[in-house]
N, C-alpha and C positions, 0 to 999 in steps of 0.2 A: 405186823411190822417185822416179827420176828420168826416169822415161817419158814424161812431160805435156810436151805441147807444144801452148799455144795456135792454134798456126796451123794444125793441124788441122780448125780449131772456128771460126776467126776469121770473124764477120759470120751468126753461125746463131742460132738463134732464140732460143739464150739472150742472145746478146749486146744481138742488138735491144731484150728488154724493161733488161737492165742498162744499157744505155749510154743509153738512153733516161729513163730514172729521173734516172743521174747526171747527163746534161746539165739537165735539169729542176731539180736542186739546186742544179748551180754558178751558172747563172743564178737564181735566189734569193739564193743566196749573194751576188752580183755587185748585189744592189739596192741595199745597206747600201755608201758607201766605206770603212769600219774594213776593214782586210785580216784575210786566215782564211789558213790552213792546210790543204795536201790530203793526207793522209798514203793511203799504198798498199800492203799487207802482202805482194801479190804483184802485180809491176807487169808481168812477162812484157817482150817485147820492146820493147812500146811503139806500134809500130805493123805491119802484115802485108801482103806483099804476096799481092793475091787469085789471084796469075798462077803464084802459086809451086808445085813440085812439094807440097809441106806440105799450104797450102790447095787443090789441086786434086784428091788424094785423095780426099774423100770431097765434096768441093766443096759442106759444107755452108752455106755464104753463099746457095746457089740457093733454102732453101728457109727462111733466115732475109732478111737486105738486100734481095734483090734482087726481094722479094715485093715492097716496099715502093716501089721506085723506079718512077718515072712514074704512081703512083698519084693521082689528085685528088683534092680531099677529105680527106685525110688526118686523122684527130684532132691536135690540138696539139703537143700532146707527141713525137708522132710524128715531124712535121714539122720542129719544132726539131732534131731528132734528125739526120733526114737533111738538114738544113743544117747539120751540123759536119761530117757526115762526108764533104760536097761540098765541103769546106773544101780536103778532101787531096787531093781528084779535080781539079783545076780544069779539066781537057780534060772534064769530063763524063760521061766513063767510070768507073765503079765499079771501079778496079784496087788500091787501099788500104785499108785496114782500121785506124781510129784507135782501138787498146785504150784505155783509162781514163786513162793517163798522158797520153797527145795531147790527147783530148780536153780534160784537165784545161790542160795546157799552153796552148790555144788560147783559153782562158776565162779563164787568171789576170790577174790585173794587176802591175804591175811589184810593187808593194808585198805580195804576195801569195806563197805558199813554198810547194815540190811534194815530198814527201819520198818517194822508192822504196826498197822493198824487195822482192829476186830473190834469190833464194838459192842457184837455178840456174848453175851458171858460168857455159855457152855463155848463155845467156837474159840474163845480167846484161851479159855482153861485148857483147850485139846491142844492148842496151838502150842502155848507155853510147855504142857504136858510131853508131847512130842520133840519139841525146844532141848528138855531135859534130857529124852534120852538120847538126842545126839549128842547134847555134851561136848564139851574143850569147846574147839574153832569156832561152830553154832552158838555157842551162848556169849562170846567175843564178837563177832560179826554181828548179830541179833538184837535186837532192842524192840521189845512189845509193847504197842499200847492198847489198851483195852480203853479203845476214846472212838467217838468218829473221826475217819478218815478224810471225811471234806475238810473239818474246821481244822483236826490234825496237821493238816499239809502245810498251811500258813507259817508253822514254824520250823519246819522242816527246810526252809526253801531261803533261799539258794543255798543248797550244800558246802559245806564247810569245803571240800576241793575243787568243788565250782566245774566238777561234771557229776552228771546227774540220771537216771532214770526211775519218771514215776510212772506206776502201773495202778490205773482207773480203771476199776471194773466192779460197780456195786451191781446187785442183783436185780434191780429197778424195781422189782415189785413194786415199791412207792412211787407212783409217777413224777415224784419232785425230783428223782431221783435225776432224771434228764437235765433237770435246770440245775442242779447242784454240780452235774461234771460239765457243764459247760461252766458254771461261774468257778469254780476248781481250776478249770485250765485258764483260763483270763486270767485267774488272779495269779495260778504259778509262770505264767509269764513274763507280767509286769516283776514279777518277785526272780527269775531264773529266763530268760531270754532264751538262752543258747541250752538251755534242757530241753531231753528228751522226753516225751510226754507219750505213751503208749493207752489207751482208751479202748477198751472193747466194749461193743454196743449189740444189743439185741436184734436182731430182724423179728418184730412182732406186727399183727396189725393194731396201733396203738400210733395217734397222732403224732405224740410228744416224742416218741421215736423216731418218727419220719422227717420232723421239725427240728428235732439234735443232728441227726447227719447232714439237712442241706444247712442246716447253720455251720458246723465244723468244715465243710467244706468251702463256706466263705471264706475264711481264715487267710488272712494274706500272709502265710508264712511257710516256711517249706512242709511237705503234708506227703506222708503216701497213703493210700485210702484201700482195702481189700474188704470183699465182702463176699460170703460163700452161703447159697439159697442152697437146701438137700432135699425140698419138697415144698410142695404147694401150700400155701396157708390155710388152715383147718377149718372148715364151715362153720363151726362157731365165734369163730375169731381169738379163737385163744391157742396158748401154745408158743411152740419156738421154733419157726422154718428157716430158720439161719440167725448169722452172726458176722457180726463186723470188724474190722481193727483198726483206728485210727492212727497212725503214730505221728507227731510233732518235732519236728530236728531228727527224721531216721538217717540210718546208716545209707551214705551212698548206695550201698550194695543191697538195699532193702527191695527196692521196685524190682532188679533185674532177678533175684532170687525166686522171687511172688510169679515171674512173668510163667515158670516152666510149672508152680506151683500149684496155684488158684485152678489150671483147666483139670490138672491130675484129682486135685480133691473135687471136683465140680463133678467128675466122673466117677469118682468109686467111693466117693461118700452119700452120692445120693438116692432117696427113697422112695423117689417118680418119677417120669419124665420131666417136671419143674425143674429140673436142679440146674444151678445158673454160679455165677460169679459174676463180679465186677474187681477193677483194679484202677484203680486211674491216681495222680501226681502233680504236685504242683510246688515250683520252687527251687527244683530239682536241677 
């Protein structure tokens, strides 16, 4: 249950499209001054370094980030993207990796609230650990639980300003894992209507996965849907050939963003002739 470790993973090609979405949110979010809420069901460490024995394993950041860096031209979206996450490099060099908490961190404004949830020990102790050395504003904005984040959310919801975004992304390893973020967003629903609900999903071969996406895409509520395949699914059946993002109540400006987005990383993220996307919307 406790095998997941982001930094494994940190800066690969799911991250690019997730982190990329979100930063595209919070700056939405940032147009309005009413303050919001960022809630986090698994917030992981927070931020990675790329130099680590973790991340140097399988050093999948070579064939997510660092596709992207020194590129011209870049789509929008993209671009914002890799200006948060030069945020944490300032020498220039890509040695950090800013999970969703940073980023979110770097975006808030003082009036503005980050809620984590790690349920990990060590992950929650790095988290907090890291928490400290940013220090002031971070530990003001900040509030960590070392709880799970499904059961978590119920009390989180509806945010005290009554705007909102939550970021669903557990690691699925446990196959419950699927039905827990679908009952997670039903239930922040009924609890938060007009909240934003941001969902990353695995592309695995693995039913319960294939059975959460055409379920989510039931949803009769406004929806934009991205999905980015970088290679064919692995003869064993194991593995990660892409990644999905579902978000609930997005930014008008979310699908038109994706539309110059999804074909760019379709093209220079992927590992075989397979590499594919999808994009599609409803509600809009």
């Amino acid at each position: 249950m406790f095998s997941y470790r982001h930094a494994f993973h940190a800066g690969n090609h799911a991250d690019v499209l997730k982190h990329a979405v979100l930063v595209h949110i919070l700056d939405y979010f940032n147009r309005k001054d009413n303050p919001y809420w960022v809630i986090d069901t698994h917030a992981g460490a927070g931020i990675y370094d790329l130099r680590s024995d973790w991340a140097l394993k399988n050093g999948e950041f070579t064939e997510g980030l660092d596709r992207l860096l020194g590129v011209d031209n870049l789509p929008a979206i993209l671009q914002r993207y890799l200006e948060e996450v030069a945020h944490f490099n300032p020498d220039g060099i890509a040695n950090f990796y800013p999970g969703s908490p940073w980023l979110a961190l770097n975006l808030l404004r003082e009036h503005d609230r980050l809620r984590l949830f790690e349920m990990h020990p060590s992950e929650a102790d790095a988290l907090r650990h890291n928490l400290q050395t940013l220090g002031g504003t971070a530990l003001r904005l900040a509030t960590v639980y070392e709880a799970d984040g499904f059961n978590g959310l119920k009390g989180q919801l509806p945010p005290a300003p009554r705007r909102g975004i939550t970021i669903i992304d557990p690691s699925y390893e446990d196959k419950l894992d699927y039905r827990k973020t679908l009952q997670a967003l039903n239930e922040g629903l009924k609890r938060f209507a007009t909240g934003c609900f941001a969902i990353w999903h695995p592309l695995v071969q693995r039913r319960e996965a294939n059975e959460m996406a055409r379920t989510l895409e039931r949803l009769k509520v406004s929806w934009v849907h991205a999905t980015l395949t970088v290679r064919k699914p692995a003869a064993d059946g194991y593995g990660l050939h892409g990644s999905g993002m579902f978000v609930v109540n997005p930014p008008w400006t979310l699908y038109q963003a994706l539309e110059s987005a999804m074909p760019w990383l379709a093209e220079h993220l992927k590992q075989d002739d397979r590499s594919a996307f999808t994009l599609k919307q409803y509600g809009n």
